[in-house]
N, C-alpha and C positions, 0 to 999 in steps of 0.2 A: 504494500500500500504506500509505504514512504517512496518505493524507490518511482511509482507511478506518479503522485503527489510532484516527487523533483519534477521528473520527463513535463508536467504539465505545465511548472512555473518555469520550466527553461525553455520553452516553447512562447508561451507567453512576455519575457521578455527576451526573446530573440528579436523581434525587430525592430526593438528601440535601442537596443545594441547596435545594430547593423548601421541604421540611420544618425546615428548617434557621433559615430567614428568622422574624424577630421582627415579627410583624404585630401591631397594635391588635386583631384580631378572631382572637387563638386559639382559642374557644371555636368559630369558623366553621369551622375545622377540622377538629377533633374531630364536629363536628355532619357537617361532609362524608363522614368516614370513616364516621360510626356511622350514620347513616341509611341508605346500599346493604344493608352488615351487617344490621342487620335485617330490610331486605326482603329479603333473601337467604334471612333465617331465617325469615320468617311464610309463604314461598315453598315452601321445603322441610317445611314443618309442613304447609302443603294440600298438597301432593304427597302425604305419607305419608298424612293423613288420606285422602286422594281415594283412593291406592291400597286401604287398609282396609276401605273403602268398598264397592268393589268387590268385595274380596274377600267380605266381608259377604255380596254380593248371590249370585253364585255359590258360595259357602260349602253347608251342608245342607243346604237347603229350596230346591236347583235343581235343575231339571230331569235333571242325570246323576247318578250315584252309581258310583264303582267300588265294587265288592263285593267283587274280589280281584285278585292281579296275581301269576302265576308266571314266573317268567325262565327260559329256555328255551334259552337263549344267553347270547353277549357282549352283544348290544344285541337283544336281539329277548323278546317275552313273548307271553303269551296275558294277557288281559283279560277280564275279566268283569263289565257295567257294565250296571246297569238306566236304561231310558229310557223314561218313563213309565209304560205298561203290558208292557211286553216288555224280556228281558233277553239282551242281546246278547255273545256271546263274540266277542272282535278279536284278531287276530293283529297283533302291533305291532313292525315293524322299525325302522332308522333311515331310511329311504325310505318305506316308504309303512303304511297301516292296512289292512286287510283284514276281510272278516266274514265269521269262521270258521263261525258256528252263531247262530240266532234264535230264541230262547224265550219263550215266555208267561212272564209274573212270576210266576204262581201255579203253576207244573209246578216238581213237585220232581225236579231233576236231583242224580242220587245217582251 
């Protein structure tokens, strides 16, 4: 138990020992820490741009459109979603999709 006890408080302070220390090359330091941090940050910047991106892609001018959505339940809706030339009304639970009814785009359903 003691010798776990030490291992724990020489862990803990290891790295104010470490940062502690008066080296000729502080500046190598500073550079250590801030170089990860930024690729951390230019990392996280393509991510969000990548995710936008995509959104972009599937945004308007894709292929689905929901056109409405009425909730019918706790978790369950009917849908109404054009795909291409036809528009599709979906029964949407939290288990599975269903296809209630399949319409021409151009029938007006009143």
């Amino acid at each position: 138990m003691k010798r776990l006890l030490r291992n724990v408080m020489a862990g803990l302070t290891w790295p104010s020992v470490a940062f502690a220390t008066d080296s000729p090359e502080g500046g190598s330091l500073w550079l250590g820490l801030l170089l990860p941090l930024i690729a951390v940050c230019a990392a996280l910047l393509a991510w969000l741009w990548w995710l936008r991106k995509g959104q972009a892609l599937r945004g308007p001018g894709g292929p689905l459109k929901v056109v409405q959505a009425v909730a019918v339940g706790a978790r369950e809706r009917v849908v109404v979603v054009d795909a291409a030339e036809r528009r599709l009304v979906l029964g949407v639970t939290a288990q599975r999709v269903e296809l209630i009814a399949e319409l021409r785009r151009d029938d007006n359903a009143k």
